[in-house]
DOVEX-719699 format. One line per field, with one value per residue (C-alpha): residue number from 0; x, y, z. Coordinates in pm, 1 decimal. Layout:
% DOVEX-719699
num (NUM|...)
x (X|...)
y (Y|...)
z (Z|...)
//
This chain:
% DOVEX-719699
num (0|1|2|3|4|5|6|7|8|9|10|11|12|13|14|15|16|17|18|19|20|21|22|23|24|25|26|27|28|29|30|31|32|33|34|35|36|37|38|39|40|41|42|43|44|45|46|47|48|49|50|51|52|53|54|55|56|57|58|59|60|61|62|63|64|65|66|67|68|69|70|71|72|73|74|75|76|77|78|79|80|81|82|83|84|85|86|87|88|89|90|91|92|93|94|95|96|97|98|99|100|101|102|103|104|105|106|107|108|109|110|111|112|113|114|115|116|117|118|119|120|121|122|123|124|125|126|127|128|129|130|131|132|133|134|135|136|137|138|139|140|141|142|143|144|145|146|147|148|149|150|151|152|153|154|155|156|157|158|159|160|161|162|163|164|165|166|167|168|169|170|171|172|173|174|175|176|177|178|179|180|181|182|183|184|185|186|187|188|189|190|191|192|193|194|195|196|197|198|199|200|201|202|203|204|205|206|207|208|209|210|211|212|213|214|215|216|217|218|219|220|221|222|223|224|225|226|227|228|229|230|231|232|233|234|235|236|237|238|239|240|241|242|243|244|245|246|247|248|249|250|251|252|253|254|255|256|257|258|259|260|261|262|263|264|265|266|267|268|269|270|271|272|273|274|275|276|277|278|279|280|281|282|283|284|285|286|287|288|289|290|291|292|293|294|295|296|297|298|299|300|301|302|303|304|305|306|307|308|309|310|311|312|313|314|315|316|317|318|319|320|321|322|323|324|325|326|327|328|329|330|331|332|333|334|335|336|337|338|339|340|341|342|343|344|345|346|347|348|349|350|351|352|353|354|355|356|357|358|359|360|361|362|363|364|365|366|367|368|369|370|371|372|373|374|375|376|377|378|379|380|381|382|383|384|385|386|387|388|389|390|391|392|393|394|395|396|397|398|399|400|401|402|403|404|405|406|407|408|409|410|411|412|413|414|415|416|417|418|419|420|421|422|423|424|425|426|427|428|429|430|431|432|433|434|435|436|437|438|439|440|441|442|443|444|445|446|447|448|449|450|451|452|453|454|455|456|457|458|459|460|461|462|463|464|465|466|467|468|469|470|471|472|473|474|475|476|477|478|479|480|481|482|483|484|485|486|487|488|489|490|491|492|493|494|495|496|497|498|499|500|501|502|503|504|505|506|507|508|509|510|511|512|513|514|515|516|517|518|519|520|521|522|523|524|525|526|527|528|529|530|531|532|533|534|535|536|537|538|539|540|541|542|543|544|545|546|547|548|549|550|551|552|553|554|555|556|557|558|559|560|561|562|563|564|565|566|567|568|569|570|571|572|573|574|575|576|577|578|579|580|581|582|583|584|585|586|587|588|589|590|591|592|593|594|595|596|597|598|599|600|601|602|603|604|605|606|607|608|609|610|611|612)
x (392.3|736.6|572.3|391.0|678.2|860.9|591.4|572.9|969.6|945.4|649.1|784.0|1103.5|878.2|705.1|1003.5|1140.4|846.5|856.8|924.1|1260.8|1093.8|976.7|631.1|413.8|172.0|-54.2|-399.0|-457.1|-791.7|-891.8|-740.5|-390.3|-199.7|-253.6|58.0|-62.1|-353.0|-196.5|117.0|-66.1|-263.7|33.3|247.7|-30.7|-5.3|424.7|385.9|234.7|484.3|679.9|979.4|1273.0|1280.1|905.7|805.0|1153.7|964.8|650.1|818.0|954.6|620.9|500.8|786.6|705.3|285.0|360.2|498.3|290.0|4.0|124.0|-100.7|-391.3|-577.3|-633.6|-489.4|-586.6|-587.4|-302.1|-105.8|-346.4|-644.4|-878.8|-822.4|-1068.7|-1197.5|-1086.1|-706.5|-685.2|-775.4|-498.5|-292.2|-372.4|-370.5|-36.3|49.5|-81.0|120.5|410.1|344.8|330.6|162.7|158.7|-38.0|-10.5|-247.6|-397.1|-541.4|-643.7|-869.2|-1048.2|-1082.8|-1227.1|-1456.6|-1613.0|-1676.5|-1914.2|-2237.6|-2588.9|-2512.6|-2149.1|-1826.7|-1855.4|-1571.6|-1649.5|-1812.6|-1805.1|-1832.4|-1689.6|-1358.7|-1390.2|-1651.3|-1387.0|-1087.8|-1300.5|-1400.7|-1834.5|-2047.0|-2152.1|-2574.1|-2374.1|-2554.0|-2243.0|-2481.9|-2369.9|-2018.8|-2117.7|-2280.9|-2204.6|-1961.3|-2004.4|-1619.1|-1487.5|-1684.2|-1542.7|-1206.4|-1235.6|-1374.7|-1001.6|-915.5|-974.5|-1081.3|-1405.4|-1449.5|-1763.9|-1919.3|-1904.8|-1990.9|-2361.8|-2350.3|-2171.4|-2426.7|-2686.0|-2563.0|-2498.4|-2612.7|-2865.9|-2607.0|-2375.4|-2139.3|-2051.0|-2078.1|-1818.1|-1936.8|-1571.0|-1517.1|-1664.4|-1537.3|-1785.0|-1493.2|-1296.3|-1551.9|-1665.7|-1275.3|-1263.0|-1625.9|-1569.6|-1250.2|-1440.6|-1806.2|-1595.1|-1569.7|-1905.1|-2096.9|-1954.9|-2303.3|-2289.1|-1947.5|-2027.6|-2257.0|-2013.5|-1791.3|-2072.7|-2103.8|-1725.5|-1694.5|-1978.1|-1813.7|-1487.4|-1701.3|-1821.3|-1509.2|-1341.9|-982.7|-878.6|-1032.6|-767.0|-526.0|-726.1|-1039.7|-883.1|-710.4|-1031.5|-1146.0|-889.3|-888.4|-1268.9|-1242.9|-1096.0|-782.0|-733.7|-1089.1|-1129.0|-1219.2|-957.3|-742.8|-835.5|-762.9|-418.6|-287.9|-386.9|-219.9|112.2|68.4|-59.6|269.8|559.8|883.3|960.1|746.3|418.0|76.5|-92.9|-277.8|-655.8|-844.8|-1099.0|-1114.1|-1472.2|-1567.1|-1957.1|-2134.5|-2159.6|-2493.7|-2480.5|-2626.1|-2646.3|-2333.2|-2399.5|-2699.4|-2495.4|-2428.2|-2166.8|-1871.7|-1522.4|-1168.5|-992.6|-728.7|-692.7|-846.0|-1192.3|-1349.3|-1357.4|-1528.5|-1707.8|-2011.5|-2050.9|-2289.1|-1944.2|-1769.4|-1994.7|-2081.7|-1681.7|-1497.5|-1748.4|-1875.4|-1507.6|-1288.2|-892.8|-704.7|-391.3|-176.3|135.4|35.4|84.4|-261.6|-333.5|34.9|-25.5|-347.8|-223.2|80.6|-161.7|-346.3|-92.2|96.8|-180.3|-85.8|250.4|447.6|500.3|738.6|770.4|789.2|1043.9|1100.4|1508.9|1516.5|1866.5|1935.5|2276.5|2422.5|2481.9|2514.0|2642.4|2485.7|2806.5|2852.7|2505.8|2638.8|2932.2|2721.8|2530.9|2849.8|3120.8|2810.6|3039.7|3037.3|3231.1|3063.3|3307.5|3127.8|2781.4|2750.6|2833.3|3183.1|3109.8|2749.8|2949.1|3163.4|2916.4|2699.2|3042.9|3049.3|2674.3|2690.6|3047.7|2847.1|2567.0|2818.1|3039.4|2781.9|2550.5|2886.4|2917.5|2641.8|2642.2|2766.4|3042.5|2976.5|2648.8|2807.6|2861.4|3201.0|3236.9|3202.9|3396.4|3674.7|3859.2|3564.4|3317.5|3038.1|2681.8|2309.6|2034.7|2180.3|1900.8|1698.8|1979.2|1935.9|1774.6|2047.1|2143.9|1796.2|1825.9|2119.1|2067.2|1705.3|1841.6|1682.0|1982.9|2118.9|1848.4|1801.2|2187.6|2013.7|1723.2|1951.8|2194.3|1838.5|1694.8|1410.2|1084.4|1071.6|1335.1|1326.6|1579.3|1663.3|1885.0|2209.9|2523.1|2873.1|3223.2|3477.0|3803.6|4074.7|4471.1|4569.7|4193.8|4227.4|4168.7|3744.3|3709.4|3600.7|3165.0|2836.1|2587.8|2301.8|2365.8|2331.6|2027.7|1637.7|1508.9|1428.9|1507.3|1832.2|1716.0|1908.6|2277.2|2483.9|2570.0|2934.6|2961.8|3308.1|3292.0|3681.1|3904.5|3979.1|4371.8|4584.3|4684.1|4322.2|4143.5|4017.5|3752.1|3818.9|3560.1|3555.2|3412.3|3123.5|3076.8|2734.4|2605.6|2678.9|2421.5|2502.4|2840.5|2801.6|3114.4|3267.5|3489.8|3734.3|3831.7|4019.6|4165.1|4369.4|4423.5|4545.0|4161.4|4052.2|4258.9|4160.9|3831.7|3834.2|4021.9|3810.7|3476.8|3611.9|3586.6|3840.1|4011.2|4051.5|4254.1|4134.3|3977.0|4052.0|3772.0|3738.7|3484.8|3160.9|3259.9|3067.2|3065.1|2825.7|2751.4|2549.9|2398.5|2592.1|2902.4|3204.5|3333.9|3601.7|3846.9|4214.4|4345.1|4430.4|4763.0|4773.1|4742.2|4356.4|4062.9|3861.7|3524.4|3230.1|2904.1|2697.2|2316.1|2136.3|1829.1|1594.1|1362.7|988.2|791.2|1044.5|888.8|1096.0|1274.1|1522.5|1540.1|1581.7|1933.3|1859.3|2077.7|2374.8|2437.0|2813.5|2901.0|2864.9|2515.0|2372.5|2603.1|2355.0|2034.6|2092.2|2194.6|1892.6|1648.9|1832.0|1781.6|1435.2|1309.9|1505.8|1450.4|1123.4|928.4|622.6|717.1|755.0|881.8|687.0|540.4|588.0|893.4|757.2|774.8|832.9|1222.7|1185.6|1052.6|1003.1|1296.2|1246.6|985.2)
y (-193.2|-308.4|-569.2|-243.4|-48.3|-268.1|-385.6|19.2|20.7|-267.1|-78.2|233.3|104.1|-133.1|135.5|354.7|127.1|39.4|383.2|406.2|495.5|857.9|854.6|807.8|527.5|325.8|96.2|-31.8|-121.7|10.7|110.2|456.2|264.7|272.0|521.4|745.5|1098.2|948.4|678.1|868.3|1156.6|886.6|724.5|1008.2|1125.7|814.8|901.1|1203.2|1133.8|873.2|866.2|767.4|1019.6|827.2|809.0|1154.2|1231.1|1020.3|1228.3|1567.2|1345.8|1250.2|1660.9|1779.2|1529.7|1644.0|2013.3|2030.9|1748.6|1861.2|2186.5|2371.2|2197.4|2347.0|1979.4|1616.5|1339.3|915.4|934.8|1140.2|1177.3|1149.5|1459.7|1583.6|1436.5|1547.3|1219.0|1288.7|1604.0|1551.0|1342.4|1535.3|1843.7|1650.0|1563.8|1883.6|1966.3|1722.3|1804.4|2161.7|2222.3|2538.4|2841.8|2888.5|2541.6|2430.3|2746.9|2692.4|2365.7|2420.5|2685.5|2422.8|2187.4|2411.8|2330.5|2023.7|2048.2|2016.0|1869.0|1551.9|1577.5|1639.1|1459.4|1304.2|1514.0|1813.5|1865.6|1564.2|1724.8|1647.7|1314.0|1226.7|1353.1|1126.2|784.4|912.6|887.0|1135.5|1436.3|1286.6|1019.5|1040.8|1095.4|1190.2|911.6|1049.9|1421.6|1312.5|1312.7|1023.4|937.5|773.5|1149.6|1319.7|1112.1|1200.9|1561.0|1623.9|1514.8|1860.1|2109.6|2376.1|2149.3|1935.7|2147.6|2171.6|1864.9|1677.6|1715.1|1573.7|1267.7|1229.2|1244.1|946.8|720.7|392.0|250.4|-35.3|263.8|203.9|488.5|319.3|404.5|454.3|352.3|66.6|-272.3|-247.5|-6.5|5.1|248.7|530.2|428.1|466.5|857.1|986.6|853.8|1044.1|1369.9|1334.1|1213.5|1515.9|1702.3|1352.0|1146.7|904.5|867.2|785.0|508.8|361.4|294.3|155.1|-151.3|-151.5|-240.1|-500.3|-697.5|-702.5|-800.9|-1112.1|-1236.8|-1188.7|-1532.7|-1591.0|-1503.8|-1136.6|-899.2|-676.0|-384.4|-428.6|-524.7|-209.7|4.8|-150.5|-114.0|256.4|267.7|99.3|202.5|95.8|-193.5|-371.5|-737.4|-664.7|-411.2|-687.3|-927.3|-680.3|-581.6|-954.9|-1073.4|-747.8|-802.0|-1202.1|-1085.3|-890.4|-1040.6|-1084.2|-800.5|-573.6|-530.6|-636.0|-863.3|-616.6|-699.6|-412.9|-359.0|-63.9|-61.8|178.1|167.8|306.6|659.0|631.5|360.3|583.0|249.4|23.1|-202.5|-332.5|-419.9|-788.6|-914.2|-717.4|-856.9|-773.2|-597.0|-795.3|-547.8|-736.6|-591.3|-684.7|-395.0|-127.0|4.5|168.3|411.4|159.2|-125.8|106.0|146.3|-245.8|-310.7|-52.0|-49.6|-293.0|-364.2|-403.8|-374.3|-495.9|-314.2|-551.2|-398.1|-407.1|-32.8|98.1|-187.2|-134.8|240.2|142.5|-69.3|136.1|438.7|216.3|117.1|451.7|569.5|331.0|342.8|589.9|952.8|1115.9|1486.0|1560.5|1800.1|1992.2|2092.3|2448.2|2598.0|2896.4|3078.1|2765.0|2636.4|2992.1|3219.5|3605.9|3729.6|3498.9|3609.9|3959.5|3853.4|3653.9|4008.3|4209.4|4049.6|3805.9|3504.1|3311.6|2989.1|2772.2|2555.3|2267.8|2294.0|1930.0|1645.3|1524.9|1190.8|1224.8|1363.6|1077.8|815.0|970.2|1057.3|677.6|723.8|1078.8|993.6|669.1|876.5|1185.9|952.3|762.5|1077.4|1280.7|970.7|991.6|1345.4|1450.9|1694.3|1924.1|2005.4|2199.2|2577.5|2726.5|2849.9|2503.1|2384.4|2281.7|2010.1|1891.5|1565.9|1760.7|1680.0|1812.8|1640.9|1407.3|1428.6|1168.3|911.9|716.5|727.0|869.4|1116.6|1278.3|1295.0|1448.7|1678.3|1807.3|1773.2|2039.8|2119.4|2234.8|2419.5|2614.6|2706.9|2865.9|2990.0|3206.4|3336.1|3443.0|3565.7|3378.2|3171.4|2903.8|2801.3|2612.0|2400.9|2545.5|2214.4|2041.5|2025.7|1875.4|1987.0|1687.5|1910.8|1601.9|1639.8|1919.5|2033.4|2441.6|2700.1|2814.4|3135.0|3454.4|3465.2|3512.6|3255.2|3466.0|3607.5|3247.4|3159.7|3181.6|3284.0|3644.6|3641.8|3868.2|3570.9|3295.3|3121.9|2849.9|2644.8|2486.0|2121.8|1954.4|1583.1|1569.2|1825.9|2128.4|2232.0|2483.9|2257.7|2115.4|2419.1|2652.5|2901.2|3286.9|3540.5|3926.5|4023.1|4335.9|4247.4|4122.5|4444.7|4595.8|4319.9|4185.0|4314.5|4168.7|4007.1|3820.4|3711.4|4011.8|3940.9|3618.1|3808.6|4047.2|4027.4|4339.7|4451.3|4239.5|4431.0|4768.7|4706.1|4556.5|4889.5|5111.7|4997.4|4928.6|4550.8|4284.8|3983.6|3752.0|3482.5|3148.1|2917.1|2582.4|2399.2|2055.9|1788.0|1928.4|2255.0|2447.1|2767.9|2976.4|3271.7|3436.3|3461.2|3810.7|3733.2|3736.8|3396.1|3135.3|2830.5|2790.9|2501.6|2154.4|2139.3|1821.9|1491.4|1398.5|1469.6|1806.3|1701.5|1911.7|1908.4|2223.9|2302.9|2607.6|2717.6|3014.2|3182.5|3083.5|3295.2|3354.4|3371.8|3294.4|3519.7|3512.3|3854.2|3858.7|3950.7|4189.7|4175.9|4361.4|4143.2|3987.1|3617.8|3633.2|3755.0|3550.0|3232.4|3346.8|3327.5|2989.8|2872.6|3030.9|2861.0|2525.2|2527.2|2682.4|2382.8|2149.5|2260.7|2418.7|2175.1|2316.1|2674.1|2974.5|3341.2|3493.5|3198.2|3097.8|2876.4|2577.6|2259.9|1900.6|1974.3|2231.4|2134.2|2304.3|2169.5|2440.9|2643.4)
z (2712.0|2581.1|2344.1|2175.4|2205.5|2046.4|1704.7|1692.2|1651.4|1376.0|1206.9|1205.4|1034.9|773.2|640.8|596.3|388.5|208.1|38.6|-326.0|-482.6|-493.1|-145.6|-202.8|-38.5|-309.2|-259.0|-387.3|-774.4|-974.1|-1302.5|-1179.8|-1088.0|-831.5|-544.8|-442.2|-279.8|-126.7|20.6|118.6|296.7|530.0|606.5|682.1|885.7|1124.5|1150.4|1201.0|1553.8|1598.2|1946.4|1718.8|1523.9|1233.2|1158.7|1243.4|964.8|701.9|760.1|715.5|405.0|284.4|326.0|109.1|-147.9|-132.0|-91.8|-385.0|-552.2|-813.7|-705.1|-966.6|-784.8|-490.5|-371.9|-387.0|-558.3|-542.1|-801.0|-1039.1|-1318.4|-1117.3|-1023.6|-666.3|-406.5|-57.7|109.5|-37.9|50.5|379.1|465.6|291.4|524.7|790.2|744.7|731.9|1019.1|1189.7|1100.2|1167.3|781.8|627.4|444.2|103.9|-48.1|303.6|269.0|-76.0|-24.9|303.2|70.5|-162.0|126.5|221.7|-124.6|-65.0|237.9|160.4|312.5|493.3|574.8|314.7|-50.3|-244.0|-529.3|-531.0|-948.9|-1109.4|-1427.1|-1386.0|-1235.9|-1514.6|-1764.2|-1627.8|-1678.1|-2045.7|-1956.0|-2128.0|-1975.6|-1882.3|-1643.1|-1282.2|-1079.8|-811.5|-541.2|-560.8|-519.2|-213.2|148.0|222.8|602.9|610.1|404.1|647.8|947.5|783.9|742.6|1084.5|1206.6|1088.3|1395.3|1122.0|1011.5|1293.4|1508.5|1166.6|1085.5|1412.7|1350.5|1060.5|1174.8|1483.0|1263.1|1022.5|1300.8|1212.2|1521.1|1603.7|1729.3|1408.8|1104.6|755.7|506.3|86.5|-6.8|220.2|292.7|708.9|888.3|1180.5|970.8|942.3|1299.3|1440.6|1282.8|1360.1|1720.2|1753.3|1624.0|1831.7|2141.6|2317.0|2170.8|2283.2|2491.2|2488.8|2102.1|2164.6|2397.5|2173.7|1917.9|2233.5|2286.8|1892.4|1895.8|2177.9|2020.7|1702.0|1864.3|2038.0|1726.7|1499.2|1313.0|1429.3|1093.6|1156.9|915.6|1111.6|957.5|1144.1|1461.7|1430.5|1377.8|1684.6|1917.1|1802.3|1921.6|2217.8|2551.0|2659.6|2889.1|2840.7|2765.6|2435.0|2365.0|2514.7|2263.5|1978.0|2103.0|2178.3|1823.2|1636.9|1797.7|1709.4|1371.0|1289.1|1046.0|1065.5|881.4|1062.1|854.3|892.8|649.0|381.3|362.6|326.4|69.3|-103.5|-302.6|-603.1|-669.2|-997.2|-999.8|-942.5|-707.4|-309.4|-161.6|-187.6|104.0|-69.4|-364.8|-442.9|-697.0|-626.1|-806.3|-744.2|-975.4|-1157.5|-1413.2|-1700.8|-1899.9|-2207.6|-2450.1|-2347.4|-2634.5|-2479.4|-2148.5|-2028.4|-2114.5|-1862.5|-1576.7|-1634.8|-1637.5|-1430.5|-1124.2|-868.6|-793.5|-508.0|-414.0|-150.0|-30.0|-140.3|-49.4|313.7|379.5|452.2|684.6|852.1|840.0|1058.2|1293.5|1411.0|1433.0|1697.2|1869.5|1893.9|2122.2|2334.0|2346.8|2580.6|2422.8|2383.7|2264.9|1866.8|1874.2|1546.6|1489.8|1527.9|1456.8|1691.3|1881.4|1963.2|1583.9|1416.3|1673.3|1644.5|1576.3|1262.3|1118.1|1101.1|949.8|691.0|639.9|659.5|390.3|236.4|299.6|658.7|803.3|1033.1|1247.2|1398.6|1242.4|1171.3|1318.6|1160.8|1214.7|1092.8|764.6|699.5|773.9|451.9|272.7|84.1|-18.1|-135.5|-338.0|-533.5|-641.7|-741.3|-981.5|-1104.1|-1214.3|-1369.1|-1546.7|-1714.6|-1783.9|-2132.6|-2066.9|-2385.9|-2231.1|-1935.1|-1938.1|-2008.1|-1635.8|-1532.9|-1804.2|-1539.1|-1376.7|-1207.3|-1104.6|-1139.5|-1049.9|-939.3|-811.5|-567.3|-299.6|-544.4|-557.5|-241.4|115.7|283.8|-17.3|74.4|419.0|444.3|188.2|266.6|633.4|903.8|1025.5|677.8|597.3|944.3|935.5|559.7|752.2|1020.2|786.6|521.5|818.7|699.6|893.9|576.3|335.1|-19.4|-174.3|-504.2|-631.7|-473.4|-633.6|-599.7|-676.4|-664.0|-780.1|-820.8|-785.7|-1096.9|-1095.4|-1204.2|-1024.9|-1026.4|-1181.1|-1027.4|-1063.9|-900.1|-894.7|-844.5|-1216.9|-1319.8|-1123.9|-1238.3|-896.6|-874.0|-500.0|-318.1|-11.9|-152.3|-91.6|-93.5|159.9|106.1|319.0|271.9|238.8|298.7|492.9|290.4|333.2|189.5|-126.8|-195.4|-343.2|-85.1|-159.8|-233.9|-127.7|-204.5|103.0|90.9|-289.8|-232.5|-181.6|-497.2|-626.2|-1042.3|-1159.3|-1549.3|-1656.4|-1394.0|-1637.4|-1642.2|-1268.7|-1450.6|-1695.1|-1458.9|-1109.8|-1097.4|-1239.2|-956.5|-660.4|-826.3|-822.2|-459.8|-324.0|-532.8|-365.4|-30.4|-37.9|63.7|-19.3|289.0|304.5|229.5|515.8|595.9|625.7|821.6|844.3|997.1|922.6|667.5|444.0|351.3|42.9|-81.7|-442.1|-535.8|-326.1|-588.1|-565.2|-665.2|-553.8|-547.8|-801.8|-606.7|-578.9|-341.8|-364.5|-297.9|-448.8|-281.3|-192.4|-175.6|-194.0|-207.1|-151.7|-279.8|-63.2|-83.4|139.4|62.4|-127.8|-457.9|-825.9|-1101.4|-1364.5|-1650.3|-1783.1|-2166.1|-2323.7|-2592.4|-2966.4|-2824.8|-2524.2|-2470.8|-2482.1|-2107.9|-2090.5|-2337.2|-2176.9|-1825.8|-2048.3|-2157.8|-1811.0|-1668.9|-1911.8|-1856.8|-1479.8|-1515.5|-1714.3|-1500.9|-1165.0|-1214.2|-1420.7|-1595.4|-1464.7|-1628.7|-1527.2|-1283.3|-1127.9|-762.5|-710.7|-562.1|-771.5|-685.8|-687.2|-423.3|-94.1|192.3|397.4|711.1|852.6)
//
């Protein structure tokens, strides 16, 4: 098996790089566009069983990106504008699943599932209201084929254990007398027939076999051009280590390019609305993109339907074939990174808890650090640049290459940054089961940089959570002359303390208040490569000036514990400078950070994934 070990190995890494800059897959082209949650939640769902590190990491990638995706949506849909769909949503759940994702977003949409079973099996559509809507046909159009029972949805969702004895009847039932599943959406019957034999297997082992002979027959009479797609099907229906089986593995691995894909091939049909029958339907065209105007509803059923698309991109069919092949290749364990005792010690939790500040020696691998130190400084300089200075807040009015939202500028930026091993140092120290990324941030204090005044963040921050901190990661070793950070220790327990600023005005004020509520001031930590620090949102903060001769490089990550809703309490006429300065900095990271959000709404956007639990 080292000839399938190895095409998974060159799979694996050709669909991780054939992600989009935002780390969605795409592929396919119809009159609805380009698919991006669809796509991405099938192909995630084939990495996340993969025996490999690096593609189950891009399917925990894929679920951040689709747990937060349409997130005021119950379901998923073939693309962004697009209404949610049963077939979408199952692979989006289903990705989940493997990657052991949950909690209400999964929750919500297997309600929203359940919806969508009817007579028959599990319909695309079960309202064609908002489907009928997005393609602009009056309300009388029969959308009754879509709102349906779709043997290849039904084949789909009977992959999730939730559905599957449900749905197995159905699927026995609309078993075609050659042994083969027919799909409504798809011109290769081996697709549906590769899921609904994975579901029935168990509950009927002789439909099963039916499907087996319906297979090997097909593989007899197939061209020597057959696409990678169908041969992948097959080999998925067929037991290992037949002639016929045979014959399908030898011509994938011949089949595969130099760059690690498959050949795309697939066709992707959409009938009419109306159209219960699409195997009977002659005439079908690709879709090139090009219609004559459509003046009339009947212009843009005539137009818009009876089409196909191939995934040109190669990504479904390469999605396909590496599922197939992964079940034959040796397994290994997925192991999830679980932070315990050994990274964060007990006794450094309690100190965390205790003076609301902690330092972590040795939590990441230095030379992990400095290998994503040259990526993480390019997308820092380059995004201060083009930040307009007046447009930053007096506090961080400073000395500093500033800048937020690294974890979209680059592959490496965003694996470092939504990073298990981050995130479950956050988890221990929250004391939490899942954890959120609120935004990243970095603090580049060069040679004369000023000293960081004395604040909380929390006071600055939109999420009305007491669960949330910072963790501190230095880029470059921290010494005595580089701008160490200053902690009051204990002052995160006497929660918002107002105007920081007065702490800067007097240091004496400072010490007073410090003796007067039994809090101290430790001296400041060196901090090394792979070292890191951590505070949280009410600890009173701030950073020596850099006195040396190198630039102090940080870079910081904000994470909450799951379940937050969003707040920025009003200031009322007679609030100070500083409390209206909060307000504004509140509303600026609430729009930013929580698109389309508003005050009292869960925090979950597309900004903050679930990065742990």
């Amino acid at each position: 098996m080292t000839a399938v070990a190895d095409a998974v190995a060159r799979g694996t890494r050709a669909l991780t790089d054939a992600r989009s800059p935002d780390g969605f897959w795409r592929d396919f082209w119809t009159p609805a566009g380009v698919s991006d949650a669809w796509v991405t939640g099938y192909v995630g769902a084939v990495l996340a069983a993969s025996p490999l590190a690096a593609g189950r990491a891009a399917a925990r990638e894929a679920w951040q990106l689709l747990e937060c995706d349409r997130f005021r949506d119950a379901g998923w849909g073939y693309g962004p504008a697009v209404p949610a769909d049963a077939d979408s949503t199952c692979w989006a759940q289903r990705l989940a699943e493997g990657v052991g994702g949950g909690g209400e977003r999964t929750a919500a949409a297997a309600r929203w599932l359940e919806g969508h079973v009817v007579a028959g099996g599990v319909t695309t559509y079960a309202d064609a209201g908002p489907i009928r809507g997005f393609l602009g046909l009056p309300a009388d159009t029969d959308f009754g084929a879509w709102c349906a029972a779709h043997d290849c949805v039904t084949a789909a969702v009977a992959g999730l254990p939730a559905f599957r004895a449900r749905l197995v009847p159905a699927l026995l039932s609309a078993q075609r007398a050659d042994g083969s599943w027919g799909g409504y959406w798809w011109f290769e019957p081996a697709y549906a027939t590769a899921l609904a034999v994975e579901a029935v297997r168990d509950a009927d082992p002789t439909a099963a076999a039916r499907a087996v002979e319906w297979a090997r027959e097909r593989v007899r009479a197939l061209p020597d051009a057959a696409p990678a797609f169908t041969l992948a099907c097959l080999l998925r229906v067929l037991p290992p280590g037949g002639a016929e089986a045979d014959e399908c593995l030898t011509r994938l691995l011949t089949a595969q390019a130099a760059d690690g894909r498959w050949r795309g091939g697939v066709r992707l049909r959409v009938p009419r609305p109306d159209e219960r029958t699409p195997d009977a339907v002659e005439g079908w065209a690709r879709w090139l993109g090009a219609t004559p105007p459509l003046t009339t509803p009947e212009d843009t059923l005539r137009h818009t339907f009876t089409i196909y698309s191939l995934d040109q991109a190669g990504v479904f069919t390469t999605a396909t074939v590496l599922g197939a092949l992964q079940a034959l290749a040796p397994e290994s364990a997925v192991v999830t990174v679980r932070v315990g005792a050994d990274v964060v010690p007990d006794a450094l939790v309690e100190a965390y808890r205790r003076n609301g500040h902690v330092t972590i020696p040795g939590a990441l691998d230095a030379a992990e650090v400095t290998g994503v130190r040259p990526a993480l400084v390019e997308a820092v300089y380059a995004l201060d640049a083009a930040t307009a200075k007046d447009d930053r807040s007096a506090m961080d009015r400073q000395a500093l290459v500033r800048a937020e939202g690294i974890w979209h500028h680059g592959a490496a930026a965003r694996r470092f940054v939504l990073g298990e091993r981050l995130a479950g140092i956050a988890a221990r120290l929250l004391g939490a089961e899942r954890v959120r990324v609120f935004h990243d941030q970095a603090f580049f204090k060069p040679p004369g940089g000023g000293r960081t005044p004395w604040h909380q963040d929390r006071y600055f921050w939109p999420v009305d959570t007491d669960r949330i901190l910072t963790v501190w990661v230095p880029l470059s070793p921290v010494g005595p002359a580089s701008g160490r950070l200053r902690f009051v220790s204990g002052s995160h327990r006497l929660g918002s303390l107002g105007d920081a600023d007065r702490f800067n005005r007097s240091d004496a004020e400072l010490a007073a208040f410090a003796r007067d509520n039994g809090l101290s001031l430790p001296e400041p930590e060196e901090l090394p490569v792979g070292s890191v620090s951590a505070h949280a949102g009410w600890t009173l903060h701030g950073a020596e000036p850099n006195t040396g001769t190198t630039t102090r490089e940080a870079l910081t990550v904000i994470y909450f514990a799951d379940g937050a809703r969003l707040a920025n309490p009003a200031v009322g006429p007679d609030g100070t400078a500083y409390e209206r300065q909060a307000a504004q900095v509140r509303a600026k990271d609430l729009a930013r950070w929580f698109p389309g959000l508003s005050a009292g709404d869960r925090a979950v956007s597309r900004e903050n994934p679930l990065v742990y639990g």
